[in-house]
C-alpha positions in Angstrom: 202.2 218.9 58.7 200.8 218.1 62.0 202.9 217.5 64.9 202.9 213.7 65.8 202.0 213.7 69.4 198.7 215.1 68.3 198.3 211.7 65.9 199.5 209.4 68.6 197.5 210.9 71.5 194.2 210.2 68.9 195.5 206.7 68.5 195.9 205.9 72.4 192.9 208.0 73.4 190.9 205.5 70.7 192.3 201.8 71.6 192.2 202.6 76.0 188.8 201.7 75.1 189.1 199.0 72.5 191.3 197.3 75.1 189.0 197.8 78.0 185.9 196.3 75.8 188.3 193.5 74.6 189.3 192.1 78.0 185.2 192.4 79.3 184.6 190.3 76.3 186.9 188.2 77.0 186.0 187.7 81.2 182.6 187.3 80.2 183.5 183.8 77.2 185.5 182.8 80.2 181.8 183.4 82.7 179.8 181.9 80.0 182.0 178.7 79.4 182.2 178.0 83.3 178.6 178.7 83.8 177.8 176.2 80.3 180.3 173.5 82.5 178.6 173.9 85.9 175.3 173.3 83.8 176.1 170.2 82.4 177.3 169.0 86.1 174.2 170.4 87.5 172.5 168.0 84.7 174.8 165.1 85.5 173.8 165.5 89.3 170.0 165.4 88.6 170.7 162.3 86.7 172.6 160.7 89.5 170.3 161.8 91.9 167.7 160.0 90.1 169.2 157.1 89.0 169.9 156.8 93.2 166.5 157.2 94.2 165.2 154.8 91.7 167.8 152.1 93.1 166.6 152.7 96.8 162.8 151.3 94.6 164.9 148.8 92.3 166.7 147.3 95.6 163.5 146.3 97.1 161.8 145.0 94.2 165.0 142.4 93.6 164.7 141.6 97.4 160.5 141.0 96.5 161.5 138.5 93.2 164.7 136.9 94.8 162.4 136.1 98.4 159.9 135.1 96.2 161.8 132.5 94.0 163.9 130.8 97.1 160.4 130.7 98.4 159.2 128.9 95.5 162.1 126.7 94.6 164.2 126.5 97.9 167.2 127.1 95.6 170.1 128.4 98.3 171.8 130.9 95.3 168.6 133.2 95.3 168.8 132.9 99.1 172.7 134.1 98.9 171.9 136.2 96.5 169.0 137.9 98.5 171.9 138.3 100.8 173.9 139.9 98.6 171.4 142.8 97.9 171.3 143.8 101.2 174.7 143.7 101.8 175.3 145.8 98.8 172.7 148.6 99.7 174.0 148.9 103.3 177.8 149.3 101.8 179.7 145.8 103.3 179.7 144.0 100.0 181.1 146.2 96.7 178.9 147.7 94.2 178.5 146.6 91.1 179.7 148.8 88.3 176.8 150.8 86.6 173.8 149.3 88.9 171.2 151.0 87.4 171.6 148.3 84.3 170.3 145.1 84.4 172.2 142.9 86.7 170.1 140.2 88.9 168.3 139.1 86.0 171.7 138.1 84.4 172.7 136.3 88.3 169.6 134.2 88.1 170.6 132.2 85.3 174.2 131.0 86.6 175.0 133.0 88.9 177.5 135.0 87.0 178.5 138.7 87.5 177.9 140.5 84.2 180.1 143.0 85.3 182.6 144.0 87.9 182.6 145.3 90.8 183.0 149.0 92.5 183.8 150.2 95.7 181.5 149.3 98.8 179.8 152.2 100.0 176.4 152.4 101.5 173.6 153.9 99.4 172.5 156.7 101.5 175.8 157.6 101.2 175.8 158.5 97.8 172.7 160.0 98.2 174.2 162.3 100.3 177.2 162.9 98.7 175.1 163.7 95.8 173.5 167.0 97.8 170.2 165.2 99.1 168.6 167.5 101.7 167.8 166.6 104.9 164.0 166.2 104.3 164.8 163.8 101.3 167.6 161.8 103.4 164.4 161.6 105.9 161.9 159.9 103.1 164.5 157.4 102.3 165.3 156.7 105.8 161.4 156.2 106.6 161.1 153.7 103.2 164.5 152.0 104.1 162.7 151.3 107.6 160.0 149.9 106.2 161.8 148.1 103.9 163.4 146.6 106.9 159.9 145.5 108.1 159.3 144.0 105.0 162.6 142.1 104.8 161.6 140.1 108.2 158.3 138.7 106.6 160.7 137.7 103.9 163.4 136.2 106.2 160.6 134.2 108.2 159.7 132.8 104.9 162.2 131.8 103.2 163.6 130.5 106.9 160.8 128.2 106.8 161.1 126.9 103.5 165.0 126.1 104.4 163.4 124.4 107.7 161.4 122.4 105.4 158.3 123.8 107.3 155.6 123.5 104.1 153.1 125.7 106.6 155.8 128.3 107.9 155.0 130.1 111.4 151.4 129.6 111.0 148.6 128.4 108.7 149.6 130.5 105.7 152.4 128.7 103.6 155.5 130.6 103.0 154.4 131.0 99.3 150.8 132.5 100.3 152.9 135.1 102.7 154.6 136.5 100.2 152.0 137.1 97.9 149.1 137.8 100.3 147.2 141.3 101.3 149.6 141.6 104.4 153.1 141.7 102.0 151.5 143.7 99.8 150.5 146.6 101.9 154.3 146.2 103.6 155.4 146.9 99.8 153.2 149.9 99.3 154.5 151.3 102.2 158.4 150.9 101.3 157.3 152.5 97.7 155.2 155.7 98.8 158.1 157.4 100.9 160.6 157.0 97.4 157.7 157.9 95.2 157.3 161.6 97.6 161.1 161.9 97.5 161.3 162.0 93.8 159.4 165.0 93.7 161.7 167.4 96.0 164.8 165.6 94.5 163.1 166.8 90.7 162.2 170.3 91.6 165.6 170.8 93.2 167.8 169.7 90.5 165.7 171.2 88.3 165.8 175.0 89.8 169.6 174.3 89.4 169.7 173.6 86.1 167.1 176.2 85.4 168.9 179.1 87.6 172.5 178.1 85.8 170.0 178.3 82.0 169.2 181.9 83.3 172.3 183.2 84.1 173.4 182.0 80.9 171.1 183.7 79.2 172.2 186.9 81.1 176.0 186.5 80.3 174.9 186.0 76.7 173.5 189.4 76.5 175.8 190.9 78.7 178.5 189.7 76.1 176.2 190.8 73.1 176.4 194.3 74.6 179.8 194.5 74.9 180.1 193.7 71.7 177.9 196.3 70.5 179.8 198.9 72.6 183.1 197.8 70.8 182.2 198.2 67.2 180.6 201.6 68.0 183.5 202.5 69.8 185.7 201.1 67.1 183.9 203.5 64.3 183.8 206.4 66.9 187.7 205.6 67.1 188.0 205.7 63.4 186.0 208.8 62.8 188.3 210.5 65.7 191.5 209.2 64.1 190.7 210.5 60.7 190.0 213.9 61.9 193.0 214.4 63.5 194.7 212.8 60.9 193.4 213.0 57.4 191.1 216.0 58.2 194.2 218.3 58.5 195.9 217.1 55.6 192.9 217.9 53.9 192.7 221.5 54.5 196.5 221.7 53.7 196.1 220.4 50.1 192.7 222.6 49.7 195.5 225.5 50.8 197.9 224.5 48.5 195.5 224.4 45.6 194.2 228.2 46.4 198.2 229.3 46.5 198.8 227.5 43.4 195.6 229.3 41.8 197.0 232.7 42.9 200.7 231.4 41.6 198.7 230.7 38.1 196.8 234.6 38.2 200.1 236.2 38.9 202.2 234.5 35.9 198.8 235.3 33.9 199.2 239.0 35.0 203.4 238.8 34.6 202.9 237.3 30.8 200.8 239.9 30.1 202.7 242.6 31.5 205.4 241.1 29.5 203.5 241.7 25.9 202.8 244.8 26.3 206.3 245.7 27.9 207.2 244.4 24.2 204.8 246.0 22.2 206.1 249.7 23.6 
């Protein structure tokens, strides 16, 4: 019988390395669900980060219909209201909760919030909380200025229209000024700066996502490698195991049988000895 020190070295000597592939399989599910959660942030950021550009754009086109409607109808809440928008962009009124949804539409009926409001925070804020570079901080600055250009046609017309001034500061009425070649081109302006920052903003967040897809893709081999390893060494294990083991045992019985054999020739040879032992 063999000793058992023999059997339990065989059994250590083949789980060391079960254990060792066990707890890299392990570290690298633990990689591969980080890197699958820093993913879907990465996503969530490029979402934001678009959804923040887009309301830099959205901003000035409720300042162009709100301007545009006081202009129109000399109505003081779209002036207040007008106000309100610039307040809320430059962070010294609150934000309303989920602004990318439709909100001013909804205020120009009765002048009702449809929803809450947030903290007050300035926009460009956000933005760069939300990892904007420096060269797309510097397109929104340049539309925000221009904005600001466009905001003082706007204030001198809807000035003139609370002055009762039919003709504003010149011939053009107020109305005309807002819709003429001039406001136009001021509008362009504000929109091509945010229209060159989307790019950057999409190729960056995108490279994120992409570069946290890739390594990914290299824990999930890494991990189906691993795997592989283990089962080989799991069978390699089992092979070792049963040669130390049953292999042995094996060769004792096949012993056994050849003594017994030998046993059965001599009893053959005894009985027969035996007869003729009798017979004399």
């Amino acid at each position: 019988m063999l000793p058992r020190s023999r059997l339990a070295i065989a059994v250590i000597a083949a789980l060391a390395p079960l254990a060792s592939f066990l707890v890299a399989i392990g570290a690298i599910t633990a990689l591969m669900l980080g890197n699958q959660q820093a993913l879907l942030d990465a996503q969530t950021r490029r979402y934001r980060s678009y959804l923040l550009a887009d309301e830099l754009r959205q901003s000035s086109d409720d300042l162009s219909r709100l301007a545009r409607t006081f202009v129109v109808t000399g109505d003081a809440r779209f002036r207040r209201q007008y106000d309100d928008v610039l307040a809320i962009r430059n962070g010294t009124l609150p934000r309303p909760l989920s602004p990318e949804r439709i909100y001013w539409d909804f205020r120009a009926v009765d002048d009702t919030k449809p929803r809450p409001d947030g903290a007050a925070i300035p926009l460009a804020d956000l933005m760069r909380r939300e990892g904007f570079t420096a060269r797309e901080m510097a397109l929104l600055e340049e539309s925000r200025a221009n904005s600001d250009a466009l905001v003082s046609i706007e204030t001198e017309a809807m000035d003139a229209v609370a002055a009762g001034d039919a003709a504003g500061a010149g011939a053009e009425t107020p109305a005309a000024r807002m819709h003429g070649p001039a406001y136009h081109a001021e509008k362009a302006r504000i929109m091509r700066p945010i229209d060159r920052c989307f790019e950057p903003v999409d190729a960056r967040t995108a490279e994120e996502v992409a570069a946290l897809g890739r390594r990914g893709d290299r824990l999930f081999m890494a991990l189906v490698a691993v795997e592989g390893l283990a089962v080989a060494g799991l069978l390699a294990a089992g092979g070792g195991i049963f040669r130390v083991a049953i292999g042995p045992t094996g060769r004792s019985a096949a012993r056994l049988a050849r003594a017994s054999a030998g046993l059965g020739t001599l009893s053959a040879r005894l009985a027969e000895d035996g007869r003729e032992l009798a017979d004399r």
